[in-house]
DSSP file (Angstrom, degrees, kcal/mol; ACC not computed):
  #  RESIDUE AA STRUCTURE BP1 BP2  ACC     N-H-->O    O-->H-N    N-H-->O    O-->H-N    TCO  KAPPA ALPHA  PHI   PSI    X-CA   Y-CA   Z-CA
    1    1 A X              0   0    0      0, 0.0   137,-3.4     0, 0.0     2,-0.6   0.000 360.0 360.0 360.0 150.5  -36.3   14.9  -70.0
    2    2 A X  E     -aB 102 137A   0     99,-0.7   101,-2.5   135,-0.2     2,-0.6  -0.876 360.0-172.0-124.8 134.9  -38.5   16.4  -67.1
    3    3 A X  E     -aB 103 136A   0    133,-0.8   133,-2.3    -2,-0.6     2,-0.5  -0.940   5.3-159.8-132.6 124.1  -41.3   13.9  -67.0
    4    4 A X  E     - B   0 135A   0     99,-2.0     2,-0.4    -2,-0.6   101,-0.4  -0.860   2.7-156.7-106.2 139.4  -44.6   15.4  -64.4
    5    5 A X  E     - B   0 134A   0    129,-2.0   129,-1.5    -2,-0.5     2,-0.5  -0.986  12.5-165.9-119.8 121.8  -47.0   13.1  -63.0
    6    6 A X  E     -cB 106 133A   0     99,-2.8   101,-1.6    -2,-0.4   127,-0.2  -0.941  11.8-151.3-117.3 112.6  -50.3   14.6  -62.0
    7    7 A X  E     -c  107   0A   0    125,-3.0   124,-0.9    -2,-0.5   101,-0.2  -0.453  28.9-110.2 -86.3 150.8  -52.9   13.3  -60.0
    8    8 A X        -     0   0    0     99,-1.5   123,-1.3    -2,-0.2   124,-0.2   0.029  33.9-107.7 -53.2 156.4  -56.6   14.4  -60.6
    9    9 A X        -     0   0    0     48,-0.5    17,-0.2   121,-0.2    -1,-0.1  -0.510  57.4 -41.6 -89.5 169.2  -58.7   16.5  -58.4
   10   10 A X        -     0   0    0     -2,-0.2    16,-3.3    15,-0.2     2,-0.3   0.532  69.8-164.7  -8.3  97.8  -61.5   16.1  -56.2
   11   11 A X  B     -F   25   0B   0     14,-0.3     2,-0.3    -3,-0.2    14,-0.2  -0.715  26.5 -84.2-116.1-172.2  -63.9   13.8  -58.1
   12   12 A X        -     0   0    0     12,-2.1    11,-0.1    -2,-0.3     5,-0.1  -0.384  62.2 -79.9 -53.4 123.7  -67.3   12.8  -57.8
   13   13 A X        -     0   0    0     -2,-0.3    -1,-0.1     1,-0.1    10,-0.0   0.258  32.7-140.5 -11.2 154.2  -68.3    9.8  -55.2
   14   14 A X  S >  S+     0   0    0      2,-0.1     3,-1.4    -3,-0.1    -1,-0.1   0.806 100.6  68.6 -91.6 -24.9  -67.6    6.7  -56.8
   15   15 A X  T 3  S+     0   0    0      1,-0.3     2,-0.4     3,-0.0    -2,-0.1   0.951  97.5  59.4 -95.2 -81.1  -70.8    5.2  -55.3
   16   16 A X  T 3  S+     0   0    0      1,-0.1     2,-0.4     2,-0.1    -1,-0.3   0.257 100.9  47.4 -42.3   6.3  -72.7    7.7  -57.8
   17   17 A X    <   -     0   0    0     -3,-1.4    -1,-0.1    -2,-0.4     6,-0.1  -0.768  66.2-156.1-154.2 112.9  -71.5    6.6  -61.2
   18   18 A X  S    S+     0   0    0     -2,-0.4     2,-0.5     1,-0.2    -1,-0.1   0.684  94.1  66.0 -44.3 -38.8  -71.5    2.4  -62.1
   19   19 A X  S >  S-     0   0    0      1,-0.1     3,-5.0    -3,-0.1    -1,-0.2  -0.771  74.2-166.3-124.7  91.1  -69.0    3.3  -64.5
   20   20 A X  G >  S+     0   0    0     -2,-0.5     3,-0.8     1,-0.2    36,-0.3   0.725  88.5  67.4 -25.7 -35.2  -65.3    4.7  -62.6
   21   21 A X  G 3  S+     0   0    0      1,-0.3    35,-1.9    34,-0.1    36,-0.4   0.876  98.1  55.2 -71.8 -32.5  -64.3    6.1  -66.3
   22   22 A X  G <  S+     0   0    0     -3,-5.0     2,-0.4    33,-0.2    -1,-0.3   0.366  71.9 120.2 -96.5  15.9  -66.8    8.3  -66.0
   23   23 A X    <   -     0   0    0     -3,-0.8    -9,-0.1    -6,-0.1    -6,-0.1  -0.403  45.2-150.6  -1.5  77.6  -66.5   10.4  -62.7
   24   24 A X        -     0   0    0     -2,-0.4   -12,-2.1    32,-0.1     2,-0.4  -0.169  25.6 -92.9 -54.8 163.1  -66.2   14.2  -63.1
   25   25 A X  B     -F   11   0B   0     31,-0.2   -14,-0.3   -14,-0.2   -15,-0.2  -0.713  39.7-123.6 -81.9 156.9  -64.6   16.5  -61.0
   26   26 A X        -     0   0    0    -16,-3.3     4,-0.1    -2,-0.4    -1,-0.1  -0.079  28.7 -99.5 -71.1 179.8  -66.4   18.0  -58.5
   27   27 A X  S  > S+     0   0    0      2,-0.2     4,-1.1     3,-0.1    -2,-0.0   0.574 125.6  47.4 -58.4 -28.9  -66.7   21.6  -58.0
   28   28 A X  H  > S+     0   0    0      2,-0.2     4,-2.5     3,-0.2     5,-0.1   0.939 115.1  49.0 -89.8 -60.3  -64.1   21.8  -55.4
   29   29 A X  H  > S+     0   0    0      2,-0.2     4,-0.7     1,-0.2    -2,-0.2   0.512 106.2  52.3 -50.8 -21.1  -61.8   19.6  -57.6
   30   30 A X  H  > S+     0   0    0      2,-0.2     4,-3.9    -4,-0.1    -1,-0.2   0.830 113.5  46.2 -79.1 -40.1  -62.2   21.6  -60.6
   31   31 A X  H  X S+     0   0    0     -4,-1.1     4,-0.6     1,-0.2    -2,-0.2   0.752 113.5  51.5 -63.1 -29.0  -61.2   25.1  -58.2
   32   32 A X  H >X S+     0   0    0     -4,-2.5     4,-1.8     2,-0.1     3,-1.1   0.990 111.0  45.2 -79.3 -46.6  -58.2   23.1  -56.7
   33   33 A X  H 3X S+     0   0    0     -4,-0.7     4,-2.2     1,-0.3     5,-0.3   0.964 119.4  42.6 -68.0 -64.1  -56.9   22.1  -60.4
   34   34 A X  H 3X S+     0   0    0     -4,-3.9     4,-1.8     1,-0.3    -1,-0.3   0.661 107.5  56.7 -67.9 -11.0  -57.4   25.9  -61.8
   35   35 A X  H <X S+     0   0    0     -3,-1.1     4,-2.1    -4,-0.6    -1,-0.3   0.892 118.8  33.9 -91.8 -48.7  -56.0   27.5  -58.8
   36   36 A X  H  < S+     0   0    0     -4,-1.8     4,-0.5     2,-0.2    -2,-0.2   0.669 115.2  57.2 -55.4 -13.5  -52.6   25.3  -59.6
   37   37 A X  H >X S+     0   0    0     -4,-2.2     4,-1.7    -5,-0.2     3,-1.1   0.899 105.2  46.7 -93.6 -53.8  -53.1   25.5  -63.1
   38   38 A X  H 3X S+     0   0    0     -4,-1.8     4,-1.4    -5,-0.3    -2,-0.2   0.829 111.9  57.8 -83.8 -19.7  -53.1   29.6  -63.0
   39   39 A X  H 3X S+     0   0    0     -4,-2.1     4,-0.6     1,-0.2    -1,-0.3   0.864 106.7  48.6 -65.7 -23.1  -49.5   29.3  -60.5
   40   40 A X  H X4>S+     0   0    0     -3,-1.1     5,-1.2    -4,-0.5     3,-1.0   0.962 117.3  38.1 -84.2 -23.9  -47.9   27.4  -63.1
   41   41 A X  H 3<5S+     0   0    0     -4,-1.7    -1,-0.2     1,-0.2    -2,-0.2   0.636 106.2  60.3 -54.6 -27.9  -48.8   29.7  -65.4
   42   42 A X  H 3<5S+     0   0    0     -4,-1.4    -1,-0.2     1,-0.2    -2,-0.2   0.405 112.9  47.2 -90.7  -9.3  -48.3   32.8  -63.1
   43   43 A X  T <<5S-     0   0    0     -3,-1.0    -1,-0.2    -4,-0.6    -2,-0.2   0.264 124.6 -98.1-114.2   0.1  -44.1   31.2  -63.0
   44   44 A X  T   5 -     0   0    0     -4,-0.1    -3,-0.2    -5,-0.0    -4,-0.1   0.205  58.6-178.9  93.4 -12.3  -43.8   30.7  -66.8
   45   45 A X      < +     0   0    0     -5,-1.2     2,-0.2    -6,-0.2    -5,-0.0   0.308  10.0 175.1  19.2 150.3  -44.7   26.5  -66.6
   46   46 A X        -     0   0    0      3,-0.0     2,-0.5    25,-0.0     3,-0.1  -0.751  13.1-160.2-174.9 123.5  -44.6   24.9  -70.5
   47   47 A X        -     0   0    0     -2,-0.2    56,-0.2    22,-0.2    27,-0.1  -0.936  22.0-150.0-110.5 118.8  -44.9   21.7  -71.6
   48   48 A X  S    S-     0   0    0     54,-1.9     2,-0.2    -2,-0.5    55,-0.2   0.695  84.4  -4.8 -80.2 -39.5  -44.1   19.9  -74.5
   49   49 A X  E     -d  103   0A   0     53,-1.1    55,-2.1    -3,-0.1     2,-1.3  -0.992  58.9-143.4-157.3 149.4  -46.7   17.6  -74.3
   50   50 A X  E     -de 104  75A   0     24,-4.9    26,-1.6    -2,-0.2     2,-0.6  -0.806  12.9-171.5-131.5 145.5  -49.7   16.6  -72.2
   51   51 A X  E     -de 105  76A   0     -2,-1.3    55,-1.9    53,-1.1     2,-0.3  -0.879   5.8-177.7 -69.7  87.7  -50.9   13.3  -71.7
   52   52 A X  E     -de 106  77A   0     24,-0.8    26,-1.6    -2,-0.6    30,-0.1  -0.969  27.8-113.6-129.0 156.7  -54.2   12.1  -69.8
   53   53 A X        -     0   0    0     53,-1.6     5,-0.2    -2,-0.3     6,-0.2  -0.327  40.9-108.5 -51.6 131.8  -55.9    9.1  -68.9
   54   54 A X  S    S+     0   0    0      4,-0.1    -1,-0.1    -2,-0.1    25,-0.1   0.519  77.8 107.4 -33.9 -23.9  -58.8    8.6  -70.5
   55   55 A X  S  > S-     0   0    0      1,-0.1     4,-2.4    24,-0.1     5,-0.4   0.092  77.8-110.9 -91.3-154.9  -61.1    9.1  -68.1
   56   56 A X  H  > S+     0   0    0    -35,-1.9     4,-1.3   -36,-0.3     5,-0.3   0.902 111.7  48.8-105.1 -24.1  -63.4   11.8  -67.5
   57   57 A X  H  > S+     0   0    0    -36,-0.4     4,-0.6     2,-0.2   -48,-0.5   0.780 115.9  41.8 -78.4 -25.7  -61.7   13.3  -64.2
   58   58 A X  H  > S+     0   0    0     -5,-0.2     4,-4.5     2,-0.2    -2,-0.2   0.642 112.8  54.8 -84.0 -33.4  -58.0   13.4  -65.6
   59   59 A X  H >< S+     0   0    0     -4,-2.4     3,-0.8     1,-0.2     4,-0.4   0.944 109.6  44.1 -59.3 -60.3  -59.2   14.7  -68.9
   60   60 A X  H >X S+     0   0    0     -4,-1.3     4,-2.0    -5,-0.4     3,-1.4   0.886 118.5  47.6 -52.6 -48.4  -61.2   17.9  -67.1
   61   61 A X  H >X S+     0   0    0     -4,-0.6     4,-1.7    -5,-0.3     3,-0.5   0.979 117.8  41.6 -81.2 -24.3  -58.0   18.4  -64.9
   62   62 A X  H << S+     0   0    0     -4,-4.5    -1,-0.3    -3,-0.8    -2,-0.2   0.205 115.9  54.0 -56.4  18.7  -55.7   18.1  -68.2
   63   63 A X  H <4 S+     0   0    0     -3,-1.4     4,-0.4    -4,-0.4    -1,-0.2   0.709 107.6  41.0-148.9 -71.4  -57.8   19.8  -69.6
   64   64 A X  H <X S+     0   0    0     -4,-2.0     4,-1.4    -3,-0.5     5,-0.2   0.643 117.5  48.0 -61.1 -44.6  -58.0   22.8  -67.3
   65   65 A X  H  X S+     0   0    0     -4,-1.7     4,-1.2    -5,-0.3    -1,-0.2   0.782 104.2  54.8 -86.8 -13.4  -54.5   23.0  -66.7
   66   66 A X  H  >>S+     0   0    0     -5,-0.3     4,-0.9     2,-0.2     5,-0.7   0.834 110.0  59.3 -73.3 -28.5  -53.6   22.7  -70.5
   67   67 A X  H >45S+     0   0    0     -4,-0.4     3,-0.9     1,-0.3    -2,-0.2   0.982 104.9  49.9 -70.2 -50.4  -56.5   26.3  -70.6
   68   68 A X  H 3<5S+     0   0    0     -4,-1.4    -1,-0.3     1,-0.3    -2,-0.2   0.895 116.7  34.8 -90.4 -35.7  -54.5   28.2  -68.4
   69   69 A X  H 3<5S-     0   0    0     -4,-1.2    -1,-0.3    -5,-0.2    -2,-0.2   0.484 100.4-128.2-117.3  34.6  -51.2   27.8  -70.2
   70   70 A X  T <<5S+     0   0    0     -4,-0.9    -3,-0.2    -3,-0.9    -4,-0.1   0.801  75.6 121.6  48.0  47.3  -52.6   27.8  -73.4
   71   71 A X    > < +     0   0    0     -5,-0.7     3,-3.2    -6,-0.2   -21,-0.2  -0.028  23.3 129.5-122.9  29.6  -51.0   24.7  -74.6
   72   72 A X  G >  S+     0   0    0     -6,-0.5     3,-0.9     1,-0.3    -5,-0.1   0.662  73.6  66.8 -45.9 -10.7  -54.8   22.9  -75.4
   73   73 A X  G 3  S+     0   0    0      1,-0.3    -1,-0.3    -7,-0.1    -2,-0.1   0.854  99.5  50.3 -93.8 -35.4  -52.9   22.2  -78.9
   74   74 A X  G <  S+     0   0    0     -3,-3.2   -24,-4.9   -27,-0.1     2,-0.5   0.095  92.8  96.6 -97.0  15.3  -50.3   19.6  -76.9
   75   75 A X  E <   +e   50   0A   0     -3,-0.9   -24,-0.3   -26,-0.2     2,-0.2  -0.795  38.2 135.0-127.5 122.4  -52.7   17.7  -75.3
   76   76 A X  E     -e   51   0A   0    -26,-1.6   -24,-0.8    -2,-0.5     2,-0.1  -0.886  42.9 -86.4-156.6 153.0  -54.2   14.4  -76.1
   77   77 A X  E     -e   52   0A   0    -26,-0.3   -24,-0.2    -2,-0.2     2,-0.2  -0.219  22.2-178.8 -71.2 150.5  -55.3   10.6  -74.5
   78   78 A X    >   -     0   0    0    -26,-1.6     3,-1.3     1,-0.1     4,-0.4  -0.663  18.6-149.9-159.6  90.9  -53.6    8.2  -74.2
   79   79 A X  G >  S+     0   0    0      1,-0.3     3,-2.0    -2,-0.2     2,-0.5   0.871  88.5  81.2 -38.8 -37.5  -55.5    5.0  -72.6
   80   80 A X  G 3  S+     0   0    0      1,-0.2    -1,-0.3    -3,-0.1     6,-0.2   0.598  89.6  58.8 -67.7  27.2  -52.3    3.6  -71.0
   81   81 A X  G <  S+     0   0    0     -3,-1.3     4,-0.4    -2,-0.5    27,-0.3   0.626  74.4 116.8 -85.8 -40.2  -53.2    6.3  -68.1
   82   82 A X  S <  S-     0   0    0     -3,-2.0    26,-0.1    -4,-0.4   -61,-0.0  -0.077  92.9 -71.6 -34.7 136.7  -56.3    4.8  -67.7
   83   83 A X  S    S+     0   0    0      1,-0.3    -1,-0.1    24,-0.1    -2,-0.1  -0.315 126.8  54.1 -38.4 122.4  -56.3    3.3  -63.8
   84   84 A X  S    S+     0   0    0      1,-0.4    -1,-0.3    -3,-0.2     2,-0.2   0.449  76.8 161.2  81.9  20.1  -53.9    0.4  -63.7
   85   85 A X        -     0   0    0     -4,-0.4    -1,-0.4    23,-0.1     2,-0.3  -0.575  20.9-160.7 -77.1 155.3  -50.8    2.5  -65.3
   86   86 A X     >  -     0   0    0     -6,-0.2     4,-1.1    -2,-0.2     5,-0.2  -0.840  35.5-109.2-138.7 154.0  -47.7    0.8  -64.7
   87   87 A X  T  4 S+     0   0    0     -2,-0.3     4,-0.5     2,-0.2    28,-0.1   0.704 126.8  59.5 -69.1  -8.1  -44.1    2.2  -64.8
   88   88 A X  T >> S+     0   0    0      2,-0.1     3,-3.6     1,-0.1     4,-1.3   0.978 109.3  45.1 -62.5 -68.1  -43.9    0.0  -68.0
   89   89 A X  H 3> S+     0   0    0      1,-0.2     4,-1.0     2,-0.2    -2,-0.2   0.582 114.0  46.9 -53.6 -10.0  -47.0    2.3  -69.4
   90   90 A X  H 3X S+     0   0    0     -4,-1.1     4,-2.4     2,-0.2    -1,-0.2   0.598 110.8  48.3-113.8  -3.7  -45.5    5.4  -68.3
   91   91 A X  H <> S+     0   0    0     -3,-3.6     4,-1.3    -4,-0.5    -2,-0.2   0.708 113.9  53.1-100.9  -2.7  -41.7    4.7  -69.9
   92   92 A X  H >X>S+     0   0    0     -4,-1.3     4,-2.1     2,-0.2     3,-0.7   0.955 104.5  54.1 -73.9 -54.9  -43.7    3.6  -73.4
   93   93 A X  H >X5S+     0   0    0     -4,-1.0     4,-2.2     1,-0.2     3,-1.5   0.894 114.8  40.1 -24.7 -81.3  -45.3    6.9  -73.0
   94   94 A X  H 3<5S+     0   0    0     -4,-2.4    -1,-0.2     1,-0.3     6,-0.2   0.811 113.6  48.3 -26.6 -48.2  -41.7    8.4  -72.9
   95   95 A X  H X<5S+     0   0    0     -4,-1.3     3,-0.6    -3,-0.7    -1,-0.3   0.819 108.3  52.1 -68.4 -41.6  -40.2    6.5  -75.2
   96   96 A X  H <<5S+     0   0    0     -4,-2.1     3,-0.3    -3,-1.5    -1,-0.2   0.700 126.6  37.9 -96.9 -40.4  -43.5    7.2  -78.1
   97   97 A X  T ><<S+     0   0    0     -4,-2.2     3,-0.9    -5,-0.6    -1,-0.3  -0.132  72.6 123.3-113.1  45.7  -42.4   11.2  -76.8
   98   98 A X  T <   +     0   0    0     -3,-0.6    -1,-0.2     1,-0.3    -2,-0.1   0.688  67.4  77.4 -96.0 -15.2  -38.3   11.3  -76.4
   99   99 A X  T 3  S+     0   0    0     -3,-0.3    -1,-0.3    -5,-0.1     2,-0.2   0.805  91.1  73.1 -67.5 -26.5  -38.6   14.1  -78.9
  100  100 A X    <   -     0   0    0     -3,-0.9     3,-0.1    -6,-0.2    -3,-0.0  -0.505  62.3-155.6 -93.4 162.2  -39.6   16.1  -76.1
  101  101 A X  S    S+     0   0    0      1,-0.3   -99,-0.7    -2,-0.2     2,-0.2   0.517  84.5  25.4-102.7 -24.3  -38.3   17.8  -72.9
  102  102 A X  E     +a    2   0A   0   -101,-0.2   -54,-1.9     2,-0.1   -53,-1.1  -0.827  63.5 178.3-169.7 115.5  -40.9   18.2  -70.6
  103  103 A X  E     -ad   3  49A   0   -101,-2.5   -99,-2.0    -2,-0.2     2,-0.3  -0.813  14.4-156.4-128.3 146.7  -44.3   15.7  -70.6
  104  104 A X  E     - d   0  50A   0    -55,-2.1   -53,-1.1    -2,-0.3     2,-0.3  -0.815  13.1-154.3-130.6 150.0  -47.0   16.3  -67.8
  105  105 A X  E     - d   0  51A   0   -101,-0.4   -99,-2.8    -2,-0.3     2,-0.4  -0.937   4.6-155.8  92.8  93.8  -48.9   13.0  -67.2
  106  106 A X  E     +cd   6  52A   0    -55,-1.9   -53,-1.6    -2,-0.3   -99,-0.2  -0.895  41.0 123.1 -94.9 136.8  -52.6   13.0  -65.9
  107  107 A X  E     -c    7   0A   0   -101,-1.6   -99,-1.5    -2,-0.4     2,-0.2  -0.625  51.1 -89.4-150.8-136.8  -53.4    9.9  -64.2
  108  108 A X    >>  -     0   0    0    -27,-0.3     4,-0.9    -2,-0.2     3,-0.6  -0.906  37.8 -94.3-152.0 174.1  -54.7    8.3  -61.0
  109  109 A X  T 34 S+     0   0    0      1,-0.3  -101,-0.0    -2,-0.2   -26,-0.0  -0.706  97.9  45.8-111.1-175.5  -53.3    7.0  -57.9
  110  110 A X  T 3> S+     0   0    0     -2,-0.3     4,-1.0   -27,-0.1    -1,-0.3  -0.814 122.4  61.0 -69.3  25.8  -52.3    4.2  -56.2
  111  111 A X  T <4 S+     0   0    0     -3,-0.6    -2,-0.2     2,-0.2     5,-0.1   0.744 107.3  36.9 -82.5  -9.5  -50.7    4.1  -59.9
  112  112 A X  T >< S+     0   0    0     -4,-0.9     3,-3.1     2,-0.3     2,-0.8   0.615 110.4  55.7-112.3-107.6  -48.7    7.3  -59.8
  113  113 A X  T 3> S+     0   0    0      1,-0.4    13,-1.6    13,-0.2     4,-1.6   0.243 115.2  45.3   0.8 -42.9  -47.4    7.2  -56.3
  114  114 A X  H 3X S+     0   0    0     -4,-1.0     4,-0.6    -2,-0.8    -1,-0.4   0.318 111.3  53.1 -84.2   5.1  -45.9    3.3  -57.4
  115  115 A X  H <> S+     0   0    0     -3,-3.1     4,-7.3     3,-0.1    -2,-0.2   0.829 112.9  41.8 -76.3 -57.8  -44.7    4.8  -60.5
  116  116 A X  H  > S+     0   0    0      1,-0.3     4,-0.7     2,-0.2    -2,-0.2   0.932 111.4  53.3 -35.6 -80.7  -42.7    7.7  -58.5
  117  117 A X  H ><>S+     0   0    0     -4,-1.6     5,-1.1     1,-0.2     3,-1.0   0.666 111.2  42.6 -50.2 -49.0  -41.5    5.6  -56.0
  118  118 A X  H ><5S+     0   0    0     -4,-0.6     3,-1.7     1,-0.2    -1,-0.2   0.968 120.4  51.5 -55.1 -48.7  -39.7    2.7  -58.9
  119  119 A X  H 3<5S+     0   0    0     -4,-7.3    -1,-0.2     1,-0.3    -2,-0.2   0.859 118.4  33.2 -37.4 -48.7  -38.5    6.4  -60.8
  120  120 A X  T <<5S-     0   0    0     -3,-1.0    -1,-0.3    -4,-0.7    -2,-0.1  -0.605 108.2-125.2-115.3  59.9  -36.9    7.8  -57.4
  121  121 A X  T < 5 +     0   0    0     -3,-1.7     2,-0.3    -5,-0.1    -3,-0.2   0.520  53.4 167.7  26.8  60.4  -35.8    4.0  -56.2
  122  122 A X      < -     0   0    0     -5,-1.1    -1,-0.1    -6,-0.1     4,-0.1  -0.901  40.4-130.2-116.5 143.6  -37.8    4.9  -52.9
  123  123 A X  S    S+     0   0    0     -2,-0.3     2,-0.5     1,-0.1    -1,-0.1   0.706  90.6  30.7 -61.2 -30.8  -38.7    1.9  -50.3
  124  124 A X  S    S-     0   0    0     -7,-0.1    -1,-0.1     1,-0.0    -7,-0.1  -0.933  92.1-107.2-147.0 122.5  -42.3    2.6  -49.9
  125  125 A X        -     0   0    0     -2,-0.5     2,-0.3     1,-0.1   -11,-0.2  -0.202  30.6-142.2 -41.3 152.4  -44.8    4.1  -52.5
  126  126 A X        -     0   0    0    -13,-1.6   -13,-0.2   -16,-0.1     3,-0.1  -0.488  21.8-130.3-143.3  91.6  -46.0    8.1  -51.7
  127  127 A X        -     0   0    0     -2,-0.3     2,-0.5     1,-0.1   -18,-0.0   0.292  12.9-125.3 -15.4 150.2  -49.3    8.3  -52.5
  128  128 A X        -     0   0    0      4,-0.1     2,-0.2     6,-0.0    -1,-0.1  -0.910  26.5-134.9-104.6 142.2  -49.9   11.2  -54.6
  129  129 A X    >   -     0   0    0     -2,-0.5     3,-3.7    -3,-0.1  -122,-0.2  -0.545  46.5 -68.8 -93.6 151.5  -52.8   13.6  -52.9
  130  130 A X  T 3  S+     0   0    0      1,-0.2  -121,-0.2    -2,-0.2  -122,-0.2  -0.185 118.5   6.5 -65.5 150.6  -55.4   14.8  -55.1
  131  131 A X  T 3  S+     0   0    0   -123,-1.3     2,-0.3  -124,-0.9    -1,-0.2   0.562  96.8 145.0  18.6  42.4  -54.3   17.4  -57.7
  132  132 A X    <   -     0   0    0     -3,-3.7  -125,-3.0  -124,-0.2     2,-0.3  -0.671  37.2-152.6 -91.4 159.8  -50.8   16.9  -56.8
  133  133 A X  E     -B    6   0A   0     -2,-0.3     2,-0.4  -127,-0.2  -127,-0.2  -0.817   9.0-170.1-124.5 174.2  -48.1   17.1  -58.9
  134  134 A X  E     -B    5   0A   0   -129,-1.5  -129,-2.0    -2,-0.3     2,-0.4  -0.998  11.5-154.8-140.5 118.4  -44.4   15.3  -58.8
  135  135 A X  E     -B    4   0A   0     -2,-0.4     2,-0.3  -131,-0.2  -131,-0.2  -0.943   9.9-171.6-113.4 147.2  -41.6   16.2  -61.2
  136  136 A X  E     -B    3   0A   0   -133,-2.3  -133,-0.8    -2,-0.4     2,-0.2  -0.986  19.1-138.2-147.6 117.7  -39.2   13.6  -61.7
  137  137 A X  E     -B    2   0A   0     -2,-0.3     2,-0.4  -135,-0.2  -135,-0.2  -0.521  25.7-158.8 -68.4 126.4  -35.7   14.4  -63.9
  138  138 A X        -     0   0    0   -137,-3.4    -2,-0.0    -2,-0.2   -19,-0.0  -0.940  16.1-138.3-116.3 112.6  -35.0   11.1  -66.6
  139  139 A X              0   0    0     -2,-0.4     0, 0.0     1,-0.2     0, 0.0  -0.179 360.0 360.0 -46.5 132.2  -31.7   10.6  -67.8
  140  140 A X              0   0    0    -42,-0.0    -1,-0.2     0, 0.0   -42,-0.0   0.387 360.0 360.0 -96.3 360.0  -32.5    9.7  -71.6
């Protein structure tokens, strides 16, 4: 199983919205997502299934990247994304999808950067930057 973790892009100040769940992408953050979105597309990219955190800045980049490779039909929430995912939330995730081959995961960081690092038995978290992505091969 090929399991992606992707952190959102460029959102809005935090400072501007009382409630974090609700945070858009910026303009600049929607143009970094689509400009990755149309390379995975532009290399034949697929996914089995996509994932995102609930909130409003992971949906818009799952969202965006699911539009460009025309897999809107695989993608759906799943609160244990939500800020404060844990490598617990991300192997139920798996586990709820073993039928599948290849899962992309929108979330947020410092959760995905401590996810990686427990996945690839690394010393030190590595932050994920915004709208990066990490693929990480799982022995079923």
């Amino acid at each position: 199983m090929r399991l992606f973790l992707l952190r959102h892009g460029e959102a809005a100040p935090s400072e501007q919205y009382p409630d974090d769940h609700l945070r858009p992408l910026t303009d600049k953050g929607r143009e970094q997502i689509k400009e990755m979105a149309e390379e995975l597309a532009e290399v034949g990219t697929s996914f089995d299934v996509i994932v995102s955190s609930p909130c409003v800045r992971a949906y818009q980049t799952a969202e965006i990247v699911a539009d460009a490779l025309k897999e809107r039909d695989k993608m759906f929430v799943d609160d244990m994304l939500a800020p404060g995912c844990t490598l617990g939330d991300i192997l139920e995730i798996l586990e709820r999808n073993r039928q599948f081959e290849s899962i992309l995961c929108v979330g947020h960081e410092p959760d995905f950067g401590q996810i990686a690092s427990e996945l690839l038995f690394l010393d030190e978290p590595r932050p994920l930057r915004k709208g990066e992505m990490v693929e990480i091969e799982i022995d079923n």
